[in-house]
C-alpha positions as CSV (number, residue, x, y, z in Angstrom):
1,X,97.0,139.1,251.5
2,X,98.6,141.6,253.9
3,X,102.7,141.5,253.7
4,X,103.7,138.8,256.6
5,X,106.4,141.6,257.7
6,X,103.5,144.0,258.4
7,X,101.2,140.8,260.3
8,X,104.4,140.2,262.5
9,X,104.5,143.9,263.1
10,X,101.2,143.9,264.4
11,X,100.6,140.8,266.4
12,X,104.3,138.9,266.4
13,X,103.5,136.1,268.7
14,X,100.2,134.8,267.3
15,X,102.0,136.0,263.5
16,X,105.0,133.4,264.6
17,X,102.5,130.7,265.9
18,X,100.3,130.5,262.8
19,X,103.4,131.0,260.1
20,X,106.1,129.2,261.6
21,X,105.1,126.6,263.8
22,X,103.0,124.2,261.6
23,X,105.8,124.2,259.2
24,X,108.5,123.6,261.9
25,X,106.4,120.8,263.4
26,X,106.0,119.2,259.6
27,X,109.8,118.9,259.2
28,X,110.4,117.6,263.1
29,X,107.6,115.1,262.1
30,X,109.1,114.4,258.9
31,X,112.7,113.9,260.3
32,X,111.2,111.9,263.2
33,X,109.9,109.4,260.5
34,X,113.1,109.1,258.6
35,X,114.9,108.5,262.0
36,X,112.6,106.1,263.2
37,X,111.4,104.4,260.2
38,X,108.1,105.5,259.9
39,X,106.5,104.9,257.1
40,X,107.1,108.2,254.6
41,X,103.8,108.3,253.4
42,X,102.3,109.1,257.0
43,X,105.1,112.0,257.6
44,X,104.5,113.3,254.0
45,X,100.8,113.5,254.5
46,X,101.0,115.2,257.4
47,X,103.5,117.6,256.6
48,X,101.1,118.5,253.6
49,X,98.3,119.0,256.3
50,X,100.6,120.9,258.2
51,X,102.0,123.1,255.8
52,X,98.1,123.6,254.3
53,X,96.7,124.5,258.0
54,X,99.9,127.4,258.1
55,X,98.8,129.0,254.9
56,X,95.0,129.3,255.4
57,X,95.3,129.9,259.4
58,X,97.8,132.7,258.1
59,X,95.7,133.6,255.6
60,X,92.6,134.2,258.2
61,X,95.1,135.9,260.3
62,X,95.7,138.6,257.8
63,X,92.0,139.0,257.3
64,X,91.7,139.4,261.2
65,X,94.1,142.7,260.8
66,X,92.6,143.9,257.9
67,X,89.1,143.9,259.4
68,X,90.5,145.5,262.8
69,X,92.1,148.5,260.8
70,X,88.9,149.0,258.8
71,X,86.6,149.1,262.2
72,X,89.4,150.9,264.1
73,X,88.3,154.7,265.2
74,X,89.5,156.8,261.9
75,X,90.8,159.7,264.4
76,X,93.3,157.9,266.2
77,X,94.8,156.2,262.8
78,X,95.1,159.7,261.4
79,X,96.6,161.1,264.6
80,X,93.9,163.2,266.0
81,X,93.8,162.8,269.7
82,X,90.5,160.7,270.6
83,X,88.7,163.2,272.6
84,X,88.9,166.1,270.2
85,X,91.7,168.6,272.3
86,X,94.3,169.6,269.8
């Protein structure tokens, strides 16, 4: 899997959606349940949900990258201007 400091390089906002915000939203749920007395097996399961969705939508994410810098035009990652004037 591709470093997440090089997939929040390339694409930061969707990078920051995918990594951070499930797991953000997992511990507001979980200290919403403790605050509120919900039960802690609801919180807890959805936390685990949460956190799972983070790691495989990351995961896909990287993928996505990878697969755009292997279809990418070879001259312009090498630094050979596109149209063939040096």
């Amino acid at each position: 899997m591709r470093s997440l400091a090089e997939l929040f390089r390339v694409a930061p906002a969707k990078s920051f959606l995918l990594a951070v915000g499930p797991p953000a939203l997992a511990a507001g749920q979980l200290l919403n349940s403790y605050v509120n007395g919900l039960s802690p097996a609801v919180a807890t399961g959805f936390a685990v949900a949460m956190v799972a969705f983070a790691i495989v939508a990351t995961s896909h994410h990287a993928a996505e990258v990878r697969l755009q810098q292997l279809e990418g035009d070879p001259e312009s990652q090498a630094g050979v201007p596109a149209d063939g004037s040096d």
